[in-house]
N, C-alpha and C positions, 0 to 999 in steps of 0.2 A: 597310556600303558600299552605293552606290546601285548599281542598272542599267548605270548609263552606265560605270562602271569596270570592269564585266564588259564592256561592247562594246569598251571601252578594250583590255582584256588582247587583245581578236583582232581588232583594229584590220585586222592584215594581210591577213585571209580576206573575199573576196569576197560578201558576203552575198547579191548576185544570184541566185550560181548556187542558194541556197536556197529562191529564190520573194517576196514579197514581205514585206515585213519582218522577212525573217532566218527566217519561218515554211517549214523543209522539208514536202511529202511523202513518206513513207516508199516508198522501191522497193518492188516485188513481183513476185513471176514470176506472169507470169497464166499459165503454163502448167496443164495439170490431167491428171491421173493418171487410169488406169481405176476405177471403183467401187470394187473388192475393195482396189485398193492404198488409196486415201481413207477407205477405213473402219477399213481398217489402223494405218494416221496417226491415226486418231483417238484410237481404243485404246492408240496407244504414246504419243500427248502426254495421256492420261485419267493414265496410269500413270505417267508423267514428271509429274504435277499432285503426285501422292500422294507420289511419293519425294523429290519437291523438298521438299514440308511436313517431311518426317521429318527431310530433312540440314541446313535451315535452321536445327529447333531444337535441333540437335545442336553443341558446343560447339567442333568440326571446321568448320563453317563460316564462320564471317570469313575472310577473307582475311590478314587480318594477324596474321603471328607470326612466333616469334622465329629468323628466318633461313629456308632450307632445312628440309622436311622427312627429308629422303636423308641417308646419311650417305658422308664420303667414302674412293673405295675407291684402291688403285692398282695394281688387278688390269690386265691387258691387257683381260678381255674387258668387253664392254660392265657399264659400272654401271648400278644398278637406275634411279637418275637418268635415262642416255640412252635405256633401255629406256621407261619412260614417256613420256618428251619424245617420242621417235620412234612409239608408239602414239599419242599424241595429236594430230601433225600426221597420220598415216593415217588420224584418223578424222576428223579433219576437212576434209582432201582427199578422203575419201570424201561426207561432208555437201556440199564443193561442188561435185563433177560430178554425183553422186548429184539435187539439188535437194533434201536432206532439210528438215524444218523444221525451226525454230530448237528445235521443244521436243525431236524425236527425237536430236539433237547432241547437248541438252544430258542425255539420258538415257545417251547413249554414255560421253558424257566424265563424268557423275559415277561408273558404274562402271566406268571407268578409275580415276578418282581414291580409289575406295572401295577395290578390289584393291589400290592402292599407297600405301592407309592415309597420305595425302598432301592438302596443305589447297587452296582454291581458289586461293590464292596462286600454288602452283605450278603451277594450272592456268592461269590468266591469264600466267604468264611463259611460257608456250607457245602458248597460243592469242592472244595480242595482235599477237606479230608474225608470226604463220601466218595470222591475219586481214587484218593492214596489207599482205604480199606480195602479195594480190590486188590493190591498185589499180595501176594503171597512172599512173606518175610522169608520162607525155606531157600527158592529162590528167587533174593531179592532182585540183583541188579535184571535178571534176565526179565522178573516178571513187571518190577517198573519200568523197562524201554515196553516190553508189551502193554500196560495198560496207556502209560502218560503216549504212545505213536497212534494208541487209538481212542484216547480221550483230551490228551494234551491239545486238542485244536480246540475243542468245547470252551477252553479255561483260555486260551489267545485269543479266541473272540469277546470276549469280556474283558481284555484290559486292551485303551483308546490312546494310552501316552506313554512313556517315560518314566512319569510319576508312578501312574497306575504298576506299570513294572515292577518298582521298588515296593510298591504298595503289595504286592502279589508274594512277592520272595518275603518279603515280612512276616504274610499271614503261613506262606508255607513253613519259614521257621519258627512260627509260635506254636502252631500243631504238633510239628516232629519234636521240641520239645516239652510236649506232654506227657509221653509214655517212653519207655527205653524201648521198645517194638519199634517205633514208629521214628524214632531219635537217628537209626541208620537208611532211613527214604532219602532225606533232606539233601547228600551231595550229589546220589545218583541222579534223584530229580529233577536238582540246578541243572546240571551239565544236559541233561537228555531234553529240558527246553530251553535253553542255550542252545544246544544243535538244531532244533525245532524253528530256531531265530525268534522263538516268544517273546524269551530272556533275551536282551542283548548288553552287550559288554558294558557299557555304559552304564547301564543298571544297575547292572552287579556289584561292577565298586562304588556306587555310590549308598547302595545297599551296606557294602561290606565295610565300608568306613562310616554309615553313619551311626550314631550317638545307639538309636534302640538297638541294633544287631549287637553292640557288646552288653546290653544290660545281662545281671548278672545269672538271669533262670538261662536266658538265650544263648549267651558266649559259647559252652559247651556246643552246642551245635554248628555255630558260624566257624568255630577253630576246627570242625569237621574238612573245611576247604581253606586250612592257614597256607 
C-alpha cells in the first residue's frame, strides 16, 4: 500500500496541529534538576540500558500471548491482577508529577512486571490508558501530540515486533471504545505514533483488516480512520 492510504486511514486528524507536513516535534520539559539528582538519572537510565537488553531477549517480552498472564480469583480481597494494575498506575502517577524520565518509568515498571512474572501486554493494558487520562479532551488533538511526544517513547519501548505493534493498536482501540470521551483519542493517537515510527504502516493494516478490529463494540472506532 502507498503513503497516501496511510494519510487516507487519519484523514480526520488535523495534521497542522503537527507542524508542517504532518512532521511533530517532540514536547520536552526544559525544566532541570539540581546536579546530584541529573547524575542520579543518569545512573538509573545507564541501568535501565542493561536490563532492558536482558528482558528483550528474554522470551517474556513480546507483548503478545495467549490471553492474560493472572489467573482468575473470586476471593473478595484484591486479586494479584488489581494489585499489579494498581501498582502500576502509582507508579506512573508518580513518573508524572514526579517529571521522571521515560527510561526511569520504564525501570519502575519492568520490575513491577518482573515480581508479577507477567508479560508487557499486561503492562500496556494498564499503562495505555493511564497514559491517554492525561490529555485533556477540551483540547484534544493539541493536548494528545503533547502527552503521547512525551510519554509515547515509554509505550515503544515495550513493544519488541511487529506482532506486538498490532497487539498495541488493539489494546488502544479496546480502551477508546469504552467511553464516548475517550472514543475521539483513538485516530489522533494512531497517527501521532505512526509519526513517532512506534506504529509502522505495516501494522496498521494488518491491524485494520484484521478479523478483531471489525468486531462489532470496536468498528465504530476503526471507521474513525476509514
Amino acid at each position: 500500500m502507498s503513503n497516501s492510504f496511510i494519510d487516507g486511514l487519519f484523514e480526520a486528524y488535523d495534521t497542522r496541529l503537527v507542524g508542517e507536513n504532518g512532521k511533530g516535534h517532540l514536547w520536552s520539559d526544559e525544566t532541570s534538576d539540581a546536579d546530584d539528582e541529573i547524575n542520579k538519572n543518569m545512573q538509573v537510565a545507564s541501568l535501565t540500558h542493561d536490563i532492558s537488553n536482558i528482558l528483550i531477549s528474554d522470551s517474556s517480552a513480546s507483548v503478545v500471548s495467549d490471553g492474560s498472564s493472572f489467573e482468575e480469583s473470586d476471593s473478595d480481597e484484591l486479586s494479584a491482577q488489581e494489585i499489579f494494575q494498581k501498582e502500576v498506575v502509582q507508579t506512573l502517577e508518580r513518573a508524572f508529577s514526579d517529571g521522571h524520565t521515560v527510561e526511569i518509568a520504564l525501570l519502575e515498571l519492568n520490575t513491577l512486571r518482573l515480581a508479577s512474572n507477567v508479560t508487557f501486554h499486561d503492562l500496556l493494558v494498564v499503562v495505555i490508558p493511564t497514559v491517554l487520562s492525561r490529555i485533556d479532551k477540551k483540547r484534544l488533538m493539541h493536548s494528545t501530540k503533547e502527552i503521547l511526544g512525551r510519554w509515547g517513547p515509554l509505550i515503544g519501548k515495550m513493544i519488541h515486533s511487529k506482532r506486538d505493534q498490532v497487539d498495541t493498536i488493539q489494546i488502544l482501540q479496546e480502551h477508546c471504545a469504552e467511553t464516548q470521551a475517550d472514543f475521539k483519542i483513538f485516530a489522533p493517537a494512531c497517527r501521532i505514533l505512526y509519526e513517532m515510527d512506534i506504529f509502522e504502516e505495516e501494522a496498521i493494516l494488518k491491524w485494520y483488516y484484521s478479523d478483531l478490529s471489525k468486531r462489532d463494540t470496536l468498528k465504530p472506532v476503526r471507521d474513525q480512520i476509514r
